[in-house]
C-alpha atoms as one frame of an Amber mdcrd trajectory, in Angstrom:
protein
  22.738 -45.116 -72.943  19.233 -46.310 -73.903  17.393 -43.269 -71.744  19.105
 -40.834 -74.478  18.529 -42.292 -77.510  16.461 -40.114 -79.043  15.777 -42.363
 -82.002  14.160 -44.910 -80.100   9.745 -44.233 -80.365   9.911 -45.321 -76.567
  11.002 -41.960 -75.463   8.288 -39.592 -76.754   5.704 -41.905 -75.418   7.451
 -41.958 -71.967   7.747 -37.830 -72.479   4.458 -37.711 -72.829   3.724 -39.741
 -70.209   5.938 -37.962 -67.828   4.117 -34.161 -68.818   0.531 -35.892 -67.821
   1.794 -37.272 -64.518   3.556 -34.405 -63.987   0.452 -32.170 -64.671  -2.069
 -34.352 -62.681   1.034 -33.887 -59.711   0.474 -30.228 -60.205  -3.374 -30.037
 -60.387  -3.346 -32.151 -57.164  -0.727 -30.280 -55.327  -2.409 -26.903 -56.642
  -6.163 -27.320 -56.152  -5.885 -29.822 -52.841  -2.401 -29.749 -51.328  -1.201
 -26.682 -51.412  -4.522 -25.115 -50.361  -4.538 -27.351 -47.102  -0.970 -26.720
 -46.336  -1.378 -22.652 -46.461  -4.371 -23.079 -44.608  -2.035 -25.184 -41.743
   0.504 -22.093 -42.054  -2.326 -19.132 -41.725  -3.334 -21.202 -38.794  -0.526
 -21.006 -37.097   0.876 -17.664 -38.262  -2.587 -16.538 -36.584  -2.144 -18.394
 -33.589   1.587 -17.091 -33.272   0.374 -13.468 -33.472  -2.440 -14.427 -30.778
  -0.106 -15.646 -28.592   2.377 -12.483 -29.312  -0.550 -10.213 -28.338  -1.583
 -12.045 -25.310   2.216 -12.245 -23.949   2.569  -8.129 -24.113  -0.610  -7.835
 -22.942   0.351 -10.028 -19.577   3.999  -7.813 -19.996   1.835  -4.602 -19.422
   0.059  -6.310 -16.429   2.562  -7.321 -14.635   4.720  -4.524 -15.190   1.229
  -2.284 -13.636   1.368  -5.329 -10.849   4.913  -4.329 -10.075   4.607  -0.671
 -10.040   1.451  -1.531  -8.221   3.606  -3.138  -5.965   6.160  -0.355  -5.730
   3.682   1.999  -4.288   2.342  -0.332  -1.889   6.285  -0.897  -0.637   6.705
   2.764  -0.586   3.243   3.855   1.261   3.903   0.602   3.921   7.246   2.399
   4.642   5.911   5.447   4.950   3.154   4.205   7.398   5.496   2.681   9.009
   8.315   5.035   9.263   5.210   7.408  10.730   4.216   5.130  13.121   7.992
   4.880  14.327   8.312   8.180  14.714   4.583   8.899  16.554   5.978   6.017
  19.199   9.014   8.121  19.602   7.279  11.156  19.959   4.473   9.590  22.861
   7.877   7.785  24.484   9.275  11.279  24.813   6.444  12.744  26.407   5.943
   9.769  28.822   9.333  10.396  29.757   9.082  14.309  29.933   5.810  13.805
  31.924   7.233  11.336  33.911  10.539  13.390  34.914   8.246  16.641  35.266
   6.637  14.410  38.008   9.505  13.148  39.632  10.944  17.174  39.708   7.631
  17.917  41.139   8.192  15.454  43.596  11.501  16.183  44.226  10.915  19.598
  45.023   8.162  19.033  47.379  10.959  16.426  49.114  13.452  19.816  48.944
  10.446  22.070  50.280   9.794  19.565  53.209  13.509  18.976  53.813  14.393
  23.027  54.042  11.531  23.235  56.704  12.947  21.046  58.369  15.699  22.406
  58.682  14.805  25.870  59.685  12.727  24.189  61.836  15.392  22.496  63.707
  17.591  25.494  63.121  15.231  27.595  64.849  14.877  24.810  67.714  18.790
  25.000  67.897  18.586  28.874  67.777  16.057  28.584  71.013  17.568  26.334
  73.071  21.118  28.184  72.283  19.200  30.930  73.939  18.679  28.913  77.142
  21.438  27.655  77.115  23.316  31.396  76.666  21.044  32.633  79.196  21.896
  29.158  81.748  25.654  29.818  81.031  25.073  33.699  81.690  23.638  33.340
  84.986  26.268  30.517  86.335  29.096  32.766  85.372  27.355  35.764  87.292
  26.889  33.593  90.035  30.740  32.488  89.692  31.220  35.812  89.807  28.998
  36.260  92.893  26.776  39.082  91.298  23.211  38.674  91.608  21.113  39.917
  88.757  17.539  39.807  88.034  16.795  36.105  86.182  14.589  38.421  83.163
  17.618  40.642  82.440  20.034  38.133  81.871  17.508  36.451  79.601  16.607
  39.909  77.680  20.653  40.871  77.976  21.193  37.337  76.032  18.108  37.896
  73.514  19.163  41.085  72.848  22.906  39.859  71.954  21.568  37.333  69.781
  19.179  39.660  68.114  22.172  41.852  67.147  23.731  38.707  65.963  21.316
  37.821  63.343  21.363  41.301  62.010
């Protein structure tokens, strides 16, 4: 092979050649290239950590927005449990006011009613009397005895005086 004969005065002139393009390659890449490129990578390494930061920061914000959230939830079920529970309360003393009113009423209905009917009672008890003292007097006169018309009627009050006692 021709590239490895060492003999030939070709091959330290293309050695040669090959260390100066190699070194102009590496003064290139190290005072241009390379420079550029880490520049590119600090860039973004920066602009990775920015972004990093500003993610956990929104994290911590919305995990505050949710527990913000929570307590909201929790105080509007509270409220509203509350308000539940003051509309049960005013419901049960409509209805105990309302019932006290119709016991009210229906003992002044029970008052009127039991008047009534001592009224008529007594209005039975009276004409009972008459009646007593009417069927009194026919039986005397039946009986063909003639008495005085106010002592059958005080004979008959008297019995039903000792009636009632």
């Amino acid at each position: 092979m021709p590239q490895l004969d060492f003999g030939n005065p070709l091959l330290i002139a293309q050695v040669v050649w090959l260390l100066i393009i190699f070194g102009v390659l590496y003064y290139i890449l190290k005072n241009f290239t390379l420079p550029r490129v880490g520049e590119v990578i600090e860039t973004r390494e920066r602009r990775i950590a920015a972004d990093l930061d500003a993610a956990r920061d929104a994290q911590g914000l919305a995990d505050a927005a949710i527990a913000e959230l929570r307590a909201a939830t929790a105080q509007a079920r509270a409220e509203a449990q509350s308000a539940v529970a003051a509309a049960a309360a005013e419901a049960n003393a409509a209805a105990a006011r309302q019932a006290a009113e119709i016991n009210a009423r229906l003992s002044a209905q029970i008052t009127q009613a039991e008047a009534r009917v001592r009224a008529a009672r007594d209005e039975a008890m009276a004409a009972l009397s008459a009646v007593a003292t009417d069927a009194a007097d026919a039986m005397l006169a039946k009986l063909g005895v003639q008495v005085p018309a106010n002592d059958v009627a005080a004979a008959v009050h008297a019995a039903s005086a000792a009636g009632r006692a």
